[in-house]
Biotite code that builds the C-alpha atoms (Angstrom):
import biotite.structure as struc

atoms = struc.array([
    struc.Atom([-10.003, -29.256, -33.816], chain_id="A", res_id=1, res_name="UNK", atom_name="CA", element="C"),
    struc.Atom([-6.930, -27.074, -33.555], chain_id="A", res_id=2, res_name="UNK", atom_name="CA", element="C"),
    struc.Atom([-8.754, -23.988, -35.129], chain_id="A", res_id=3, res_name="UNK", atom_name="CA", element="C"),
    struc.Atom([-11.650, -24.931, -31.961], chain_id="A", res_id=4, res_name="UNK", atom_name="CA", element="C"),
    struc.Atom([-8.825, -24.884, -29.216], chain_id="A", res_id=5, res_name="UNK", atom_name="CA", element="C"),
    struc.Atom([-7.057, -21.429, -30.477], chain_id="A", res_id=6, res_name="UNK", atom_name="CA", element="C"),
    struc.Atom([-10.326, -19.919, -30.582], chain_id="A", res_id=7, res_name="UNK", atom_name="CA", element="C"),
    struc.Atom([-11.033, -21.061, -26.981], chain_id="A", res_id=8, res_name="UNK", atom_name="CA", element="C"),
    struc.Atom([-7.325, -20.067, -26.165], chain_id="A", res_id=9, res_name="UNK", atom_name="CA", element="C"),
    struc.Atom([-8.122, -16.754, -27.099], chain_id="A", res_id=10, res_name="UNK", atom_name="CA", element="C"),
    struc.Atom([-11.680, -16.163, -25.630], chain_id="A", res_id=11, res_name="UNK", atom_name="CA", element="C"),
    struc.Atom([-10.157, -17.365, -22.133], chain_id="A", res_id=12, res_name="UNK", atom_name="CA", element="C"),
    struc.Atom([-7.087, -14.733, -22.769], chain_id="A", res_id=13, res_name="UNK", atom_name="CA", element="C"),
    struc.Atom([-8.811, -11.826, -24.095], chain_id="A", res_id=14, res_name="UNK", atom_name="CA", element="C"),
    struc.Atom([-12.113, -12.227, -21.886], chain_id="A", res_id=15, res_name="UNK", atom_name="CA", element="C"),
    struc.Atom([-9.966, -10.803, -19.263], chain_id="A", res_id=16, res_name="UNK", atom_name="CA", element="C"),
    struc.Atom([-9.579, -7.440, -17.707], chain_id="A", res_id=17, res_name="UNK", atom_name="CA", element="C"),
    struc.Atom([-7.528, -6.268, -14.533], chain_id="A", res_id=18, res_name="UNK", atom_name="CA", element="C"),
    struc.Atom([-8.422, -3.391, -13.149], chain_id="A", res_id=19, res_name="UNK", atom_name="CA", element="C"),
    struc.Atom([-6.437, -1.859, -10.441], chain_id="A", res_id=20, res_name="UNK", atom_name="CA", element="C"),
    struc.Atom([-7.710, -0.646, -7.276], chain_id="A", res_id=21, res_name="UNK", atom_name="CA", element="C"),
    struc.Atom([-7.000, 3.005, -7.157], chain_id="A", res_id=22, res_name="UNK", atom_name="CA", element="C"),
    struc.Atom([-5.998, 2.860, -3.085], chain_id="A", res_id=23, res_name="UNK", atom_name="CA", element="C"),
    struc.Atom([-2.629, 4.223, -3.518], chain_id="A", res_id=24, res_name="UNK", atom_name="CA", element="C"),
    struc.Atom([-2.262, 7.233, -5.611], chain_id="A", res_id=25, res_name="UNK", atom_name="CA", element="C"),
    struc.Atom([-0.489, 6.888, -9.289], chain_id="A", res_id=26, res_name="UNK", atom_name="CA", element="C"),
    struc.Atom([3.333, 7.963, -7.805], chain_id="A", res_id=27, res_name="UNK", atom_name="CA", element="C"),
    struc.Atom([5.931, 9.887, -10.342], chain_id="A", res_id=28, res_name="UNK", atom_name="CA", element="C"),
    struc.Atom([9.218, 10.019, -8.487], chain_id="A", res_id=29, res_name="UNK", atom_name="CA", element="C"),
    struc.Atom([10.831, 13.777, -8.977], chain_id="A", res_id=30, res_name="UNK", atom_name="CA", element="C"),
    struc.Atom([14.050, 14.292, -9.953], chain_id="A", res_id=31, res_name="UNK", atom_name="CA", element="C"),
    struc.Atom([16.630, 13.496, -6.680], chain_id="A", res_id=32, res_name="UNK", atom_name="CA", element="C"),
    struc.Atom([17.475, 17.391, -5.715], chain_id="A", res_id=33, res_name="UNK", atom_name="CA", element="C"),
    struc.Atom([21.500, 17.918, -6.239], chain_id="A", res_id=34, res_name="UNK", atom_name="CA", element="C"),
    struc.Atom([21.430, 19.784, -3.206], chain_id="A", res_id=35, res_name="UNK", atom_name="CA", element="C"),
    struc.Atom([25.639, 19.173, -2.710], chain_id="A", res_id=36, res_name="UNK", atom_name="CA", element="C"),
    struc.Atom([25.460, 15.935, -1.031], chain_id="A", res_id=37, res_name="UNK", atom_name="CA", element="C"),
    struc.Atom([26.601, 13.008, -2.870], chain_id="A", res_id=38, res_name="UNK", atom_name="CA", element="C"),
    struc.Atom([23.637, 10.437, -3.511], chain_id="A", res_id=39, res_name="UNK", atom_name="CA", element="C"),
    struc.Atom([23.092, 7.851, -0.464], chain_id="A", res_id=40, res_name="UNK", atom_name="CA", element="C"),
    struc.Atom([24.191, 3.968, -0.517], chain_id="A", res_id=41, res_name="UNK", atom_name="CA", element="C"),
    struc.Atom([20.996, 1.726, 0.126], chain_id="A", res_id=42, res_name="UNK", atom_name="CA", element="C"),
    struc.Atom([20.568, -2.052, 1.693], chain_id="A", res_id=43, res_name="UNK", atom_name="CA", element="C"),
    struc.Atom([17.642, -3.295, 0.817], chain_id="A", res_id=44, res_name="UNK", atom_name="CA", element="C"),
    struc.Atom([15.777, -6.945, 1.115], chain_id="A", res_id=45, res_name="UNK", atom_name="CA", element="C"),
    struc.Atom([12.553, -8.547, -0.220], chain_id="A", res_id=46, res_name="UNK", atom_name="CA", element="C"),
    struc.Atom([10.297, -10.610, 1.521], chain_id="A", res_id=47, res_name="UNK", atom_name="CA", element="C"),
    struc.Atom([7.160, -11.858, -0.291], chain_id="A", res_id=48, res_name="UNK", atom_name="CA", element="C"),
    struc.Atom([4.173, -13.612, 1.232], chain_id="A", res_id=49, res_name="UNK", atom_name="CA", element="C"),
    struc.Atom([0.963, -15.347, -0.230], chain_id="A", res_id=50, res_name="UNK", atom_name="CA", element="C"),
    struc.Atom([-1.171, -18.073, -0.670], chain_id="A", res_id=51, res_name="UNK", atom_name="CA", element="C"),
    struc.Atom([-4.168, -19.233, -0.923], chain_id="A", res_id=52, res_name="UNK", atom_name="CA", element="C"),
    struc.Atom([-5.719, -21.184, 2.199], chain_id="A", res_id=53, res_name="UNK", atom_name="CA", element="C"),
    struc.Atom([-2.698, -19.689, 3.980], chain_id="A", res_id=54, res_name="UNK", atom_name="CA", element="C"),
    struc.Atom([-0.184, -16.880, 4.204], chain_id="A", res_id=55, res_name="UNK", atom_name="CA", element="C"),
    struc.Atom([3.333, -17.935, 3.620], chain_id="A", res_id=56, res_name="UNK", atom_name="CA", element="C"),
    struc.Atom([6.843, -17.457, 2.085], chain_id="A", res_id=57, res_name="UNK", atom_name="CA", element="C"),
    struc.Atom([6.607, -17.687, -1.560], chain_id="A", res_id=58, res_name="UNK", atom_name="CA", element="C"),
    struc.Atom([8.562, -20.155, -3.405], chain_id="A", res_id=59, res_name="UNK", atom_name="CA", element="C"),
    struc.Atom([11.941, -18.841, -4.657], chain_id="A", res_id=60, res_name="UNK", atom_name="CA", element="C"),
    struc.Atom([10.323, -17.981, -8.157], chain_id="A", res_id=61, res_name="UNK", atom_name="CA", element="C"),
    struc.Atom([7.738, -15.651, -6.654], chain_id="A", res_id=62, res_name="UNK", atom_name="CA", element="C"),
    struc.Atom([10.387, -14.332, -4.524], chain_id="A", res_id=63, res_name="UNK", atom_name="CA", element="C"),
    struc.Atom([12.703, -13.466, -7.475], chain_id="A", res_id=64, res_name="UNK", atom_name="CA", element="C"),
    struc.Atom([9.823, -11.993, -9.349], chain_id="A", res_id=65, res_name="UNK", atom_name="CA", element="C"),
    struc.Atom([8.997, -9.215, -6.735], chain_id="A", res_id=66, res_name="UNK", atom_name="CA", element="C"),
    struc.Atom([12.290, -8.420, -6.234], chain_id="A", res_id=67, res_name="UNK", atom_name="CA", element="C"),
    struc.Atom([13.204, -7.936, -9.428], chain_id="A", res_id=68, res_name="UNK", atom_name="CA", element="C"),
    struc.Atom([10.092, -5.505, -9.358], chain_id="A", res_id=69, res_name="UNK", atom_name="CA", element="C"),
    struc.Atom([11.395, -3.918, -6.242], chain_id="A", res_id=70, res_name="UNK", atom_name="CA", element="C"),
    struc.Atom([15.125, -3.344, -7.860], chain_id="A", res_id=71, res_name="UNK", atom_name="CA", element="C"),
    struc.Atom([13.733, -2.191, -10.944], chain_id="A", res_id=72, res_name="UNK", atom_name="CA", element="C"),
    struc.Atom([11.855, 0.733, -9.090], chain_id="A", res_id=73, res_name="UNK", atom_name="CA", element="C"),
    struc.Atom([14.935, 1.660, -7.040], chain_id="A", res_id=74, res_name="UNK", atom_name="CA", element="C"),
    struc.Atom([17.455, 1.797, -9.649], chain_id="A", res_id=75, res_name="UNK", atom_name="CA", element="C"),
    struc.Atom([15.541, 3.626, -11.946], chain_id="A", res_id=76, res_name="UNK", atom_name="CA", element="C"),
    struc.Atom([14.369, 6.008, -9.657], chain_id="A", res_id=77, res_name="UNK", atom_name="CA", element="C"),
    struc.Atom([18.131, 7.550, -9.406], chain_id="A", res_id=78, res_name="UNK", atom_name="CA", element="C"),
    struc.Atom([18.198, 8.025, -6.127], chain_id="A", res_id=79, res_name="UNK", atom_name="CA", element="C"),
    struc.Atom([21.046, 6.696, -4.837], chain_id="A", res_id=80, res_name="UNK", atom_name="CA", element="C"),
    struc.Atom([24.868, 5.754, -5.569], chain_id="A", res_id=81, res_name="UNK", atom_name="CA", element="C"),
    struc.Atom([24.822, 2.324, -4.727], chain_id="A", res_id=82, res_name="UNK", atom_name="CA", element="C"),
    struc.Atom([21.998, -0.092, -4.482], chain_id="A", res_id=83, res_name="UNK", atom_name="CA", element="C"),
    struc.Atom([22.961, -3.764, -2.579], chain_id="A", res_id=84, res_name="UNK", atom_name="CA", element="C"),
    struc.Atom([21.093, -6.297, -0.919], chain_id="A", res_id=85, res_name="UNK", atom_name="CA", element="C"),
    struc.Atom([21.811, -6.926, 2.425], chain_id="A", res_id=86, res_name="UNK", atom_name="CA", element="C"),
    struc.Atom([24.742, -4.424, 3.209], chain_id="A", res_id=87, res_name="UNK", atom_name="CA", element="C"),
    struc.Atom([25.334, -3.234, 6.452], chain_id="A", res_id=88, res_name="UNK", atom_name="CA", element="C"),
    struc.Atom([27.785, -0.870, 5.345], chain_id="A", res_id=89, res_name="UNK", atom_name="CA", element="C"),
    struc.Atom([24.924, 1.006, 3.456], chain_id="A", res_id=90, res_name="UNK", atom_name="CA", element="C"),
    struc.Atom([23.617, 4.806, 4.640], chain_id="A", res_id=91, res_name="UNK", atom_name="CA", element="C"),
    struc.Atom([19.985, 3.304, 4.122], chain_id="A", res_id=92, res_name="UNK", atom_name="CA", element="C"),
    struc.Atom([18.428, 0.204, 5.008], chain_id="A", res_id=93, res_name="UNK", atom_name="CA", element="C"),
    struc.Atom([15.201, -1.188, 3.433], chain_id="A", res_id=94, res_name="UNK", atom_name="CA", element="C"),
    struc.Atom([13.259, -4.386, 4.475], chain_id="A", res_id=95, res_name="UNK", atom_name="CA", element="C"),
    struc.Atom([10.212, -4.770, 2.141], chain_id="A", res_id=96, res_name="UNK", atom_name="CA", element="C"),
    struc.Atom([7.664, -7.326, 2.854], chain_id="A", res_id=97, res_name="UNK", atom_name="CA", element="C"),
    struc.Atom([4.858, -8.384, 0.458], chain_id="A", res_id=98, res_name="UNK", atom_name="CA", element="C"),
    struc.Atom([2.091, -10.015, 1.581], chain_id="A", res_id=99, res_name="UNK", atom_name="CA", element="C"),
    struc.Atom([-0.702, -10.851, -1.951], chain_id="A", res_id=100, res_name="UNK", atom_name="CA", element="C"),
    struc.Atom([-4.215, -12.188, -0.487], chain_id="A", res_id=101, res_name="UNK", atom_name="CA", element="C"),
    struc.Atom([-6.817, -13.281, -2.141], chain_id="A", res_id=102, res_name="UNK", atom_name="CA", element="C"),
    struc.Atom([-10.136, -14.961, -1.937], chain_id="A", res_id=103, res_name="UNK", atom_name="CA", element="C"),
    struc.Atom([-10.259, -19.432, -2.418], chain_id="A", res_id=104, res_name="UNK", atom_name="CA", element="C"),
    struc.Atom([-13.593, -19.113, -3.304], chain_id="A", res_id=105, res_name="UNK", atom_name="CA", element="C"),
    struc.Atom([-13.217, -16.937, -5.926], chain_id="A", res_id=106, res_name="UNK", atom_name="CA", element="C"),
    struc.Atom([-12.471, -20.096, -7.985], chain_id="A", res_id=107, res_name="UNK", atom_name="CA", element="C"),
    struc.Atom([-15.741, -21.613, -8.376], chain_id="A", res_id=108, res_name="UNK", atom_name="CA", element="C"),
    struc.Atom([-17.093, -18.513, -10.436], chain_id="A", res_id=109, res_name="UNK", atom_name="CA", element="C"),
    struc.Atom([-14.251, -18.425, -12.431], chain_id="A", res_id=110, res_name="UNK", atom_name="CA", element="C"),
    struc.Atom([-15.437, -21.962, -13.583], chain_id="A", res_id=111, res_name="UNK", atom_name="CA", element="C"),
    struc.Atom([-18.812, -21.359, -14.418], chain_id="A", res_id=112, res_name="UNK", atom_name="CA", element="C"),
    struc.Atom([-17.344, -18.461, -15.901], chain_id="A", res_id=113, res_name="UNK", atom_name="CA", element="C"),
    struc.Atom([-15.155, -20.579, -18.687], chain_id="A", res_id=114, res_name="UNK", atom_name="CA", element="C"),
    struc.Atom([-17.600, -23.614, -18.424], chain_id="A", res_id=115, res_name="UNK", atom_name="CA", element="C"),
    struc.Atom([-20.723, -20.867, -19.537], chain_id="A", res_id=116, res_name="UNK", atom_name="CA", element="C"),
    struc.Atom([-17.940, -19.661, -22.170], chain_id="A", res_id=117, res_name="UNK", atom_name="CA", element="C"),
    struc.Atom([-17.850, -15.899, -21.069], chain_id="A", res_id=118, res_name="UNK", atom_name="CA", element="C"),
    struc.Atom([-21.460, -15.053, -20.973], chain_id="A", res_id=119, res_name="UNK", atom_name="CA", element="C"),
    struc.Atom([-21.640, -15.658, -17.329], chain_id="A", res_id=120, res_name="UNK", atom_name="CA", element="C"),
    struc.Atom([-19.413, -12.926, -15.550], chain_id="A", res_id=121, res_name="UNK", atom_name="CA", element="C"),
    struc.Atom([-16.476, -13.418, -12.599], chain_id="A", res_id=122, res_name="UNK", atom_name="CA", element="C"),
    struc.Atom([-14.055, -11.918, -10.695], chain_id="A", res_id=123, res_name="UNK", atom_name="CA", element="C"),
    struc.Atom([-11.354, -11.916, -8.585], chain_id="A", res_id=124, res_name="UNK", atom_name="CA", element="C"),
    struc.Atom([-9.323, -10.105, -6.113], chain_id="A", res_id=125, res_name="UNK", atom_name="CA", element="C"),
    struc.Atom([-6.073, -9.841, -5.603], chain_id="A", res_id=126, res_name="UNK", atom_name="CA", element="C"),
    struc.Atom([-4.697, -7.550, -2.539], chain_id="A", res_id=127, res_name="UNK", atom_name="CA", element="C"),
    struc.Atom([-1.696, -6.300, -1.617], chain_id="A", res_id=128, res_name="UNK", atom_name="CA", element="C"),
    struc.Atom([-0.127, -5.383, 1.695], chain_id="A", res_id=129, res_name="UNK", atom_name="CA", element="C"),
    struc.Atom([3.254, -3.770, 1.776], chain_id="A", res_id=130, res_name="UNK", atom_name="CA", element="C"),
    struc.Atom([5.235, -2.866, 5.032], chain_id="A", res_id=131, res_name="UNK", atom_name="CA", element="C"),
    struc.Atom([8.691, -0.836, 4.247], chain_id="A", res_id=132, res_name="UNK", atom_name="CA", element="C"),
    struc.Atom([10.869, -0.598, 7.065], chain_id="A", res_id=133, res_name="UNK", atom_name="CA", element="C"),
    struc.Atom([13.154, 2.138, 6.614], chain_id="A", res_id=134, res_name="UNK", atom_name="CA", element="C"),
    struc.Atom([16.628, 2.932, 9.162], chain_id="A", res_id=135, res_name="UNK", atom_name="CA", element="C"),
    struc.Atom([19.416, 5.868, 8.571], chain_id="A", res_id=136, res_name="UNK", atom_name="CA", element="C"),
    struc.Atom([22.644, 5.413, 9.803], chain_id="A", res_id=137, res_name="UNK", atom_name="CA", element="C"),
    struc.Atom([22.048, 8.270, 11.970], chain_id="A", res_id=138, res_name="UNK", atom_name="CA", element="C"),
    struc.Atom([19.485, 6.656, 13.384], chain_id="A", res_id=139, res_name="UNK", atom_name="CA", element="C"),
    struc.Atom([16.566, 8.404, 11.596], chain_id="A", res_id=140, res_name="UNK", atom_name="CA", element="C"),
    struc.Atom([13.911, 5.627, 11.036], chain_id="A", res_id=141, res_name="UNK", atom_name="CA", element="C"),
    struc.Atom([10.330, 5.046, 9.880], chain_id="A", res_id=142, res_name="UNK", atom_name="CA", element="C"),
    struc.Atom([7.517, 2.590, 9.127], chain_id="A", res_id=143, res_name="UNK", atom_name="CA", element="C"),
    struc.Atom([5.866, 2.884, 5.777], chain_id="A", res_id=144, res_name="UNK", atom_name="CA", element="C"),
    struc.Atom([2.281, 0.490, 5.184], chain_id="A", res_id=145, res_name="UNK", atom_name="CA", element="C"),
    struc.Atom([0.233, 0.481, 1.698], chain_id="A", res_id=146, res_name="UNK", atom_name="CA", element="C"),
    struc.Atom([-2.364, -1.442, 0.548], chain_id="A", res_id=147, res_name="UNK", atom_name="CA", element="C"),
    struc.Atom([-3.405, -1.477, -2.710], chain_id="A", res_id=148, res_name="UNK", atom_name="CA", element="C"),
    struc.Atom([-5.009, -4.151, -4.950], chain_id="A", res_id=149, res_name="UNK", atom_name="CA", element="C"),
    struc.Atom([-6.157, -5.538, -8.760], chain_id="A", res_id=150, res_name="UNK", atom_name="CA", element="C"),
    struc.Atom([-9.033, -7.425, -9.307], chain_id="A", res_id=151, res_name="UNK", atom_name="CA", element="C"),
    struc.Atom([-9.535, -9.758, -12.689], chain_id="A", res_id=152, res_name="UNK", atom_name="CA", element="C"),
    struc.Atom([-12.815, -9.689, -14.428], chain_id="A", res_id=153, res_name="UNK", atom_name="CA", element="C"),
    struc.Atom([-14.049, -12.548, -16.376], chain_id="A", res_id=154, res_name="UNK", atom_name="CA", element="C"),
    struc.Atom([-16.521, -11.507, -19.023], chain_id="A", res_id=155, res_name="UNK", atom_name="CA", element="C"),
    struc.Atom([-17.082, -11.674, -22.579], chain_id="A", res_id=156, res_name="UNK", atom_name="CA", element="C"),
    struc.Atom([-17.299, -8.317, -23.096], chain_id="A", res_id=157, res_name="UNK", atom_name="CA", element="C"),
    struc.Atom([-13.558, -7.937, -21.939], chain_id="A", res_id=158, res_name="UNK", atom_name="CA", element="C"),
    struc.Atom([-12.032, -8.306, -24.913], chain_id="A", res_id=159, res_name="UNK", atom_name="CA", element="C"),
    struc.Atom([-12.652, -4.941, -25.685], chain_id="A", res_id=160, res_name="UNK", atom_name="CA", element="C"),
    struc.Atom([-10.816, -3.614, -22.631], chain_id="A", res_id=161, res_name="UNK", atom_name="CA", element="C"),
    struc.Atom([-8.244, -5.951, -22.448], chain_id="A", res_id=162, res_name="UNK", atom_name="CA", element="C"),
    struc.Atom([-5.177, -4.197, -24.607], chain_id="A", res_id=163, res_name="UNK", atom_name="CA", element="C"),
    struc.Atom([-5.803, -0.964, -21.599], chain_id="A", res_id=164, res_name="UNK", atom_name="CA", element="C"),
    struc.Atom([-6.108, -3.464, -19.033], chain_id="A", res_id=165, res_name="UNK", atom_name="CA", element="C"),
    struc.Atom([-3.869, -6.401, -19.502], chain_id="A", res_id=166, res_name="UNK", atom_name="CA", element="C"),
    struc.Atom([-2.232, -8.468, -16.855], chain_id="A", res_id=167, res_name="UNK", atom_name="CA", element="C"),
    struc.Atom([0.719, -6.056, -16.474], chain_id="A", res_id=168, res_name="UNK", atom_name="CA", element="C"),
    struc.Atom([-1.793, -4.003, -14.829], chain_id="A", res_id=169, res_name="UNK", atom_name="CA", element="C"),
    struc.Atom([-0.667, -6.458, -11.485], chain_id="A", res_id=170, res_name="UNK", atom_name="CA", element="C"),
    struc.Atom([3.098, -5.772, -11.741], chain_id="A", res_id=171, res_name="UNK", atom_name="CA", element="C"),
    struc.Atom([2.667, -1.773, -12.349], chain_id="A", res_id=172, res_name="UNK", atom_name="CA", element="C"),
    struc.Atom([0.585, -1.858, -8.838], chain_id="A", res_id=173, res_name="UNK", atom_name="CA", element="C"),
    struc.Atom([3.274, -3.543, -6.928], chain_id="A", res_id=174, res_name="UNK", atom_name="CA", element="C"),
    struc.Atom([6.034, -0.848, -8.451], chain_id="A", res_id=175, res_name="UNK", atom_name="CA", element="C"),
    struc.Atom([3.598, 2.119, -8.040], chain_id="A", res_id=176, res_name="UNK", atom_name="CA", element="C"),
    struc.Atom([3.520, 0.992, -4.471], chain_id="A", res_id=177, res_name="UNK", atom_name="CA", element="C"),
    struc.Atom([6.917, 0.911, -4.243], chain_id="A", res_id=178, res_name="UNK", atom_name="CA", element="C"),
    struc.Atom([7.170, 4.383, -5.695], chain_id="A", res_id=179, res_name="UNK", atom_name="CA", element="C"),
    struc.Atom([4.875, 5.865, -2.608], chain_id="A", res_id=180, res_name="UNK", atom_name="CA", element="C"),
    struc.Atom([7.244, 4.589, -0.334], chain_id="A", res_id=181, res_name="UNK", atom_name="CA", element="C"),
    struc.Atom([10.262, 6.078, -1.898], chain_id="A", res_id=182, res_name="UNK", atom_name="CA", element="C"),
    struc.Atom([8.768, 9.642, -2.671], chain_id="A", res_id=183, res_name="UNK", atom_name="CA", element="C"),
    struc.Atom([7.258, 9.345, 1.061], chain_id="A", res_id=184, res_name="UNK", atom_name="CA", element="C"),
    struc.Atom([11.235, 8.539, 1.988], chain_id="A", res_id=185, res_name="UNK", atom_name="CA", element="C"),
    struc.Atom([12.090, 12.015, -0.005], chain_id="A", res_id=186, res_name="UNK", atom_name="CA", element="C"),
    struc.Atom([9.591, 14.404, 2.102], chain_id="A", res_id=187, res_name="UNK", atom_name="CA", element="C"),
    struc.Atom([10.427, 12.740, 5.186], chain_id="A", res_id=188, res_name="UNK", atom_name="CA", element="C"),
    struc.Atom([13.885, 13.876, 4.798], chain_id="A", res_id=189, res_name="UNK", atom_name="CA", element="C"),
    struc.Atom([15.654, 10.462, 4.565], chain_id="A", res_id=190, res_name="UNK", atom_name="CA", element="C"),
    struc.Atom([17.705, 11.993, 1.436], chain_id="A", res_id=191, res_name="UNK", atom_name="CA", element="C"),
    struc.Atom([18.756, 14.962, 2.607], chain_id="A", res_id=192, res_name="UNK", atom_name="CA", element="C"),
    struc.Atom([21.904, 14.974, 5.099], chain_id="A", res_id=193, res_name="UNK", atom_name="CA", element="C"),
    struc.Atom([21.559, 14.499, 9.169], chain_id="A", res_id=194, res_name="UNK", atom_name="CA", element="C"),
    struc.Atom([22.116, 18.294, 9.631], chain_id="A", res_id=195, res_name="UNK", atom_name="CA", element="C"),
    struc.Atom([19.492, 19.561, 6.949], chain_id="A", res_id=196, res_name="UNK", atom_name="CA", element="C"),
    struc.Atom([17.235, 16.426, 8.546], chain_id="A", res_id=197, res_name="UNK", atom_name="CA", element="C"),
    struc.Atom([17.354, 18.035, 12.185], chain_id="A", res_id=198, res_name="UNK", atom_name="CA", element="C"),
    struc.Atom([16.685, 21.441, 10.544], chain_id="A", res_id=199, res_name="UNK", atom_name="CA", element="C"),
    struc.Atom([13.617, 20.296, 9.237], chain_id="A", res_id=200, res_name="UNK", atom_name="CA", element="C"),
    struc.Atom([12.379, 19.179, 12.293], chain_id="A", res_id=201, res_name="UNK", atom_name="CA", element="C"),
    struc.Atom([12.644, 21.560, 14.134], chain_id="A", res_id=202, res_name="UNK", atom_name="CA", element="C"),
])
């Protein structure tokens, strides 16, 4: 009986795929440019949304989790001297929201899908909506929106895509979205200082 239920374990698991949907582009952040300005402080806070019949505030765990994705994207990306939540002392501000939608419906397939044990195929969708509110001391300021989303197949066959296509496939979208906004921040000037900023402007 055990030997039945690991085997069924293991169908469900590996009869999985995520695929990701490709809206924003895959985002390598450069190298900051040591252009003789010291690196910039940055505020930042995390607001993430969801649900299923309705769109609210996530409980604190799913809070924690995409912020933890968020801060893992900033402070690796070496951009700036300081990184602290909610600091109005900061040269940059941040306010992130998250907003992950998806489909009720989608459920019912996914049943027939594990009741029919594979053979009969499924998905779901998963989107994601991300507004980045971004504010300079100096009073530069912009709006940044993304969408992006990864949907979950449900097929036998899925088992030979799953080590590509695992579930961190859902975690690396969020951070790749993240990413965008921060190498859009870099060409819009938002690292360079207020005199170089104007320049560019002009």
């Amino acid at each position: 009986m055990i030997k039945v239920l690991a085997v069924v374990l293991m169908v469900a698991v590996s009869g999985c795929a995520v695929f990701d949907g490709g809206k924003v582009p895959t985002t390598t952040l450069s190298a900051y440019e040591n252009n003789g300005d010291s690196k910039p402080t940055l505020s930042y806070s995390s607001i993430a949304m969801g649900g299923l019949s309705s769109t609210k505030k996530l409980p604190e765990a799913g809070q924690s989790i995409i912020e933890g994705e968020l801060l893992s994207v900033l402070e690796s990306s070496d951009y700036f001297s300081r990184i602290s939540k909610q600091d109005e002392s900061a040269e940059i501000s941040i306010e992130v929201t998250l907003t992950n939608s998806g489909n009720p419906a989608a459920m019912i397939p996914a049943v027939i899908t594990g009741l029919s044990l594979y053979a009969i195929p499924s998905w779901a969708t998963d989107n994601f909506d991300l507004v980045a509110k971004v504010e300079r001391q100096d009073g530069l300021k912009k709006e940044y929106i993304l969408a992006d989303s990864t949907t979950l197949v449900q097929w036998l066959p899925m088992i030979f895509v799953f080590p590509a296509k695992n579930f961190s496939v859902v975690p690396d979208v969020r951070k790749n979205m993240y990413k965008k906004v921060l190498s859009d921040m870099k060409e819009d000037g938002f690292f360079f200082n207020k005199k170089r900023t104007l320049s560019l402007a002009k």
